[in-house]
N, C-alpha and C positions, 0 to 999 in steps of 0.2 A: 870407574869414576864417572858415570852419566847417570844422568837424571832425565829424567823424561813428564815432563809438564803436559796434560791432559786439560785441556780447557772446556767446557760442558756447555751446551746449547740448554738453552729455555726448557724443553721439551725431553729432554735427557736427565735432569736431574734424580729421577729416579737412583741415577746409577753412584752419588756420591752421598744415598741414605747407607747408612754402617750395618744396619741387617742385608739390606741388598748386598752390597759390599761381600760380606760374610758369605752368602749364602754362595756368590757367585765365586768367588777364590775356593772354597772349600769342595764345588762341586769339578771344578776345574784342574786345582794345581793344589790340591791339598795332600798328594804325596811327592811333591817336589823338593831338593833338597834344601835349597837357599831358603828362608824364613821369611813370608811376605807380614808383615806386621803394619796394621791399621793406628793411624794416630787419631784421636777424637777429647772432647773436650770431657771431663767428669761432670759429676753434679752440681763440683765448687767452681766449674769453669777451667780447671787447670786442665792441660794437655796429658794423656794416657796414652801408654804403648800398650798392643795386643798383639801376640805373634797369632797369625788368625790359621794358616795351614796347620797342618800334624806334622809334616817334616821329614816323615820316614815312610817309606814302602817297606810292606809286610810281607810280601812276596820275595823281595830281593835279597831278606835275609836268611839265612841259615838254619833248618827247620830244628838244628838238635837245639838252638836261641830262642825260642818258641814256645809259650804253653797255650795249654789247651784254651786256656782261659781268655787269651788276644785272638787263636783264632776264632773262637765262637763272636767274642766282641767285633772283629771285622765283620765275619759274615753277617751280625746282625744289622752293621752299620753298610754294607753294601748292599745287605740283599730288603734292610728294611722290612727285617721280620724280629717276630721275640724268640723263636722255637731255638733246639738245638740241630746243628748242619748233624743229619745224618751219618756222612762221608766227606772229607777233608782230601782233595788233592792238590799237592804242591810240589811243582817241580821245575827242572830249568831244561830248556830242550838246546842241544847245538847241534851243530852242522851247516847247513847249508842255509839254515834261517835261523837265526837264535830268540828265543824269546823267556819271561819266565812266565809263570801262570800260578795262582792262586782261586780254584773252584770248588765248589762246595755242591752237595745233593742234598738236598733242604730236609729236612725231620717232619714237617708237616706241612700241608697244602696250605694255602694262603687261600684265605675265605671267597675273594673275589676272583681265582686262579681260572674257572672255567667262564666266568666272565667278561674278561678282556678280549677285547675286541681286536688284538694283535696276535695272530700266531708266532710272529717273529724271537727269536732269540733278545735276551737285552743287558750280558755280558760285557764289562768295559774294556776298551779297548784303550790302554794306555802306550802314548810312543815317549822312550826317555823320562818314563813317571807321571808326565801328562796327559789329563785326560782327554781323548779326541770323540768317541762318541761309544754310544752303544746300540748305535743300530746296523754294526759289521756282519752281524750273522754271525758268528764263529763257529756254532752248532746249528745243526739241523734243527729245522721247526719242530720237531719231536722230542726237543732236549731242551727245550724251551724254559721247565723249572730250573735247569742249571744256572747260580748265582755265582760269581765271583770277577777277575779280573786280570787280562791278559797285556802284557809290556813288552812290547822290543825296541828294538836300537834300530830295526831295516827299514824302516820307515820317517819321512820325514813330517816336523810336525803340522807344516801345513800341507798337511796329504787331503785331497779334495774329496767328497762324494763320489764321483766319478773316479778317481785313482783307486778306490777301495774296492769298486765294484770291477775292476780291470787287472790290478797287481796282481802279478805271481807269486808274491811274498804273502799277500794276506790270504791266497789259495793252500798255497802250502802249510800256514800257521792252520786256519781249518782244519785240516783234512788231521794232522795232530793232534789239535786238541780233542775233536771228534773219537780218535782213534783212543786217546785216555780216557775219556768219560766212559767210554763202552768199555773198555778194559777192565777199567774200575767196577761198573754195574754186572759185569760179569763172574766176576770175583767175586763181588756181596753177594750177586745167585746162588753158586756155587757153596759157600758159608750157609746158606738159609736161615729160616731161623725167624723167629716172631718178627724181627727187625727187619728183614728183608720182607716180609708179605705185610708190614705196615707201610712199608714202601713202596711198593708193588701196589697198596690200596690205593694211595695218593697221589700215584703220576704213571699207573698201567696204563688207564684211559690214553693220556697221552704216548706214550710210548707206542701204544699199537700202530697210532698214526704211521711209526715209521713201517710197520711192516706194507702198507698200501701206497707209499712215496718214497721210501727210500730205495731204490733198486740195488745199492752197493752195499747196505748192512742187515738187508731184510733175514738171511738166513740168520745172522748173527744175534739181531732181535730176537727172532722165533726160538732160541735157544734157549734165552733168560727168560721167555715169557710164562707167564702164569695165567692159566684158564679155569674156571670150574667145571665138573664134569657130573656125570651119573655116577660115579665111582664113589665118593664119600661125602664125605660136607670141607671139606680141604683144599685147598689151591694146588693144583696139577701143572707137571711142565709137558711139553711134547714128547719129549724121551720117556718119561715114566707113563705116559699112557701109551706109547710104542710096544714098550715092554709088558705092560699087559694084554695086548692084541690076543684074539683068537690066531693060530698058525699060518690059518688060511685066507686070514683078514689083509685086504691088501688098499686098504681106506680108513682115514681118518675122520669119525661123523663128527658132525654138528649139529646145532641147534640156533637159530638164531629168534630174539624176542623180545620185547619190553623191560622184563624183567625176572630175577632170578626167581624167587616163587613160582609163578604163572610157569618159567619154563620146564620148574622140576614134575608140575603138574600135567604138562603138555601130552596130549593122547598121542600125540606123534612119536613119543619116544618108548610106547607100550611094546609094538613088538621087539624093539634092539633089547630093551629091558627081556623081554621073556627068552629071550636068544643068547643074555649075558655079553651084549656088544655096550659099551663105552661111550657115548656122547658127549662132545663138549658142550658148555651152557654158555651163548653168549648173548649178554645181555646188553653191551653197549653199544651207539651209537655206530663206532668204524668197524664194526664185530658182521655188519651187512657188508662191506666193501672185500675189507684185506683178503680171506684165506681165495676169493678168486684171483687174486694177484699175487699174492705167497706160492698157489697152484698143490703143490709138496712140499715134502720135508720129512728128506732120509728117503726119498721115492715112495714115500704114502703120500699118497693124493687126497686132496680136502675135497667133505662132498657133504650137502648138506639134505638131513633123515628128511626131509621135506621134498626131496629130489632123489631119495632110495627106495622106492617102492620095490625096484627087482633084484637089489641087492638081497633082500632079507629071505628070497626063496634059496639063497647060497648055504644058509645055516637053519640047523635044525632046533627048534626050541627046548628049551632045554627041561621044562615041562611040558609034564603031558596035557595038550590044549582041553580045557572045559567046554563043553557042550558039541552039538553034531552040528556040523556047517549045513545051512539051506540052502537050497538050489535056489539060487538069484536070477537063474537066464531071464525068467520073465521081467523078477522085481526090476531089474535094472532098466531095463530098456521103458518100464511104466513109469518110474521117480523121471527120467530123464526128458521123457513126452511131457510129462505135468511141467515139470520147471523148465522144459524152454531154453532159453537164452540165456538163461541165468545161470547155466553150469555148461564147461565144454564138455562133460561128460559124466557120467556114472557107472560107477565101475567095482569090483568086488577086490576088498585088500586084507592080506594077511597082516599087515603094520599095526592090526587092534588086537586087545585082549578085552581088555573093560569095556571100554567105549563102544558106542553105535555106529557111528560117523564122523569122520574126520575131511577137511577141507586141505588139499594143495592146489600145486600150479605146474602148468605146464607150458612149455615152450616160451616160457619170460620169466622175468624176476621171481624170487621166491614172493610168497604173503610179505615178510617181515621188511624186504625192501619195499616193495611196494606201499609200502604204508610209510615209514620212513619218508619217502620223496614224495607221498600227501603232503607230510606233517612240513615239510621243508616248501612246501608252497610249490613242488616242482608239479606242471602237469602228467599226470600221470592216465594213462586212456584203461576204459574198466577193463579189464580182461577177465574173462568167466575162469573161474574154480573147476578144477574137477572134483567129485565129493565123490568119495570112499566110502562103501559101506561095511563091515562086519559082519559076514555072514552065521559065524555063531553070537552073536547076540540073540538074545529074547525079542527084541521087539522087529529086529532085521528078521528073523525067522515068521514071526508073528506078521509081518508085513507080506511076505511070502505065498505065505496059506493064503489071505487076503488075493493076491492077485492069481492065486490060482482058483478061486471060487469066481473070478471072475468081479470084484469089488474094486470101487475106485482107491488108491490110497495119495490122490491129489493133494488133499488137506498136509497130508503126513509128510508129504515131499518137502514141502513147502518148513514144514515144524522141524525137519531133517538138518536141510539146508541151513533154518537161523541157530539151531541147535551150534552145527559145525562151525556159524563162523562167531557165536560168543565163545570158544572154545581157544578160537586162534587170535582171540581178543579184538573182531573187528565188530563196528557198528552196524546194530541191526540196519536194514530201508524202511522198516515199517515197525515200530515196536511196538503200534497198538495194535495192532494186526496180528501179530506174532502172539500179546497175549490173549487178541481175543480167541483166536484157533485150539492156542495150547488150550483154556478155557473149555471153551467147548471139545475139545476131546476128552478133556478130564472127565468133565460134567455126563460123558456119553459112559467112560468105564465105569462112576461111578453106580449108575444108575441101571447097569447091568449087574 
């Protein structure tokens, strides 16, 4: 039996316009039980009742009370999407903290999804059906597409900024709800299926994030995860490329790159290829950080064919190699005099079949970081390449004769070098210079 009389300043009135009004009870208290209803004048001037909340939490009910049809309409009404939820979880947790939960795993990305400027979770956090906020974190910044809405009783409603970031109640609701969402995506792995690697498309990117930040789920991640490989045109988990291992394979390769294309093409993966060794293809952005912080998994160690030069003298190719290798002692040490400073070295590698030349790195970041932390505006200091030559190649051989006659093959260094690093997709120094040399070399075989 109270009424409670609101009197409004000048300057306030925004807040007794009836969209306002709406906008603000609905985002607020619009799964509360009592009925907040707006009185306002009609068209003819008479007074109109509106009961403006919904009145019911969907969560609190009884799932076998439930069809499919109110969940998807929730989730489209919380998470503010048109698509269908994926995966539906609803449950009620007790013990020691009780709460219920209502989450959802979206069916398709939301257009401006890698544009947000927030990695943060944005999950509601309802105390007693009211809404308190949704910037509690409840998931890990990795689980970030998870929509829906979490309610308990252990919390009070004017629970503070600071009590959020302190409570042992809302640590413990975390580390649960946490603990269901991976349960559940675990499970959908596990099932496979077009539906899961649609899903897997849509929010792998993020997901991986956990395996380089999460220290407590990283193995759990690396489980459900999904990579491309050299092995088909299909999405790979780590276990199924375990179980394809050579006997005596005691490493897990990689590849890291701009993109998938460019990396199925990459000379770097010729000799694993001629050897029937397995590479993973990774093409995105946290695909440079995670597997040195993953480390293994299952006791295979991640190492990336960029940083495997002396692995591949372990295994024997499993064809017979074309053409007869040329003695390089000389070549090497003449490519390395002509270019100077601009390679740490040159050096003879079995890692080719096709190819002439291939560029790595040694004792820093691989290429594929290094360029990464350009693009991200981080200073990055040049660090020289080593360049690999193929000593059965035609023109590596051909280069050979050359400096055993005693001929400069300066020009060709230099043609070598930009050869290698369009290959690893980095930008020429000089690309008029590059075509005027290749030019003129051409111009010189032609005309023999």
């Amino acid at each position: 039996g109270t009424d409670i009389v609101l009197h409004m300043k000048d300057d306030a009135e925004e807040f007794i316009d009836p969209w306002r009004l709406r906008s603000i009870i609905r985002k607020w208290a619009d799964h509360i039980a009592w009925p907040v209803v707006l009185h306002e004048p009609d068209e003819d001037g008479k007074e109109k009742e509106e009961t403006i909340n919904e009145g019911k939490a969907l969560w609190l009910r009884p799932k076998s009370e439930i069809t499919s049809e109110e969940y998807t309409e929730f989730y489209r009404h919380v998470a503010r999407a048109f698509d269908e939820p994926y995966a539906t979880l609803h449950w009620k947790a007790e013990g020691t903290v009780e709460f219920a939960s209502l989450l959802f795993l979206p069916g398709a990305r939301p257009f401006d999804f890698m544009e947000q400027s927030s990695r943060e979770s944005r999950l509601h956090l309802h105390v007693k059906r009211m809404f308190i906020t949704d910037e509690a974190s409840l998931v890990p910044n990795w689980l970030r597409f998870v929509q829906g809405v979490v309610d308990t009783d252990d919390l009070p409603l004017n629970v503070s900024r600071e009590m959020l970031q302190s409570t042992p109640v809302l640590a413990r609701i975390r580390k649960a709800v946490t603990k269901r969402v991976i349960s559940e995506i675990k499970k959908r792995a596990q099932e496979g299926g077009e539906s899961f690697t649609g899903f897997w498309n849509n929010f792998g990117l993020v997901i991986k994030e956990g395996l380089w930040e999460d220290s407590e789920h990283r193995q759990e991640i690396a489980e459900f995860s999904r990579f491309h490989s050299t092995h088909d045109d299909e999405l790979t988990t780590l276990d199924d490329y375990i179980s394809r291992m050579k006997p005596e394979q005691e490493t897990i390769y990689y590849l890291v790159g701009d993109n998938l294309k460019a990396l199925r093409a990459s000379a770097q993966l010729e000799g694993f290829r001629a050897r029937g060794l397995e590479v993973l293809l990774l093409s995105d952005a946290v695909d440079s950080f995670w597997p040195d912080r993953l480390h293994s998994y299952k006791d295979k160690t991640f190492r990336s064919v960029a940083q495997a030069h002396g692995d591949l003298e372990k295994f024997a190719p499993e064809n017979e190699e074309e053409g007869e290798a040329a003695d390089v002692a000389k070549l090497s040490p003449a490519l390395k005099e002509a270019l100077g400073e601009a390679v740490k070295d040159v050096r003879s590698t079995v890692r080719l079949t096709g190819s002439a030349v291939v560029m790595t790195s040694e004792g820093g970041p691989d290429l594929a970081m290094q360029r990464l932390m350009r693009r991200s505006g981080q200073e990055m200091p040049a660090l020289p390449p080593v360049l690999e030559i193929n000593p059965r190649h035609p023109l590596i051989r051909a280069l050979a004769e050359r400096v055993e006659k005693g001929e400069s093959v300066a020009e060709h260094a230099r043609i070598l070098l930009d050869l290698a690093r369009v290959q690893e997709g980095e930008a020429l120094p000089d690309p008029s210079g590059f075509a005027r040399t290749l030019a003129g070399l051409l111009a010189g075989t032609v005309e023999k």
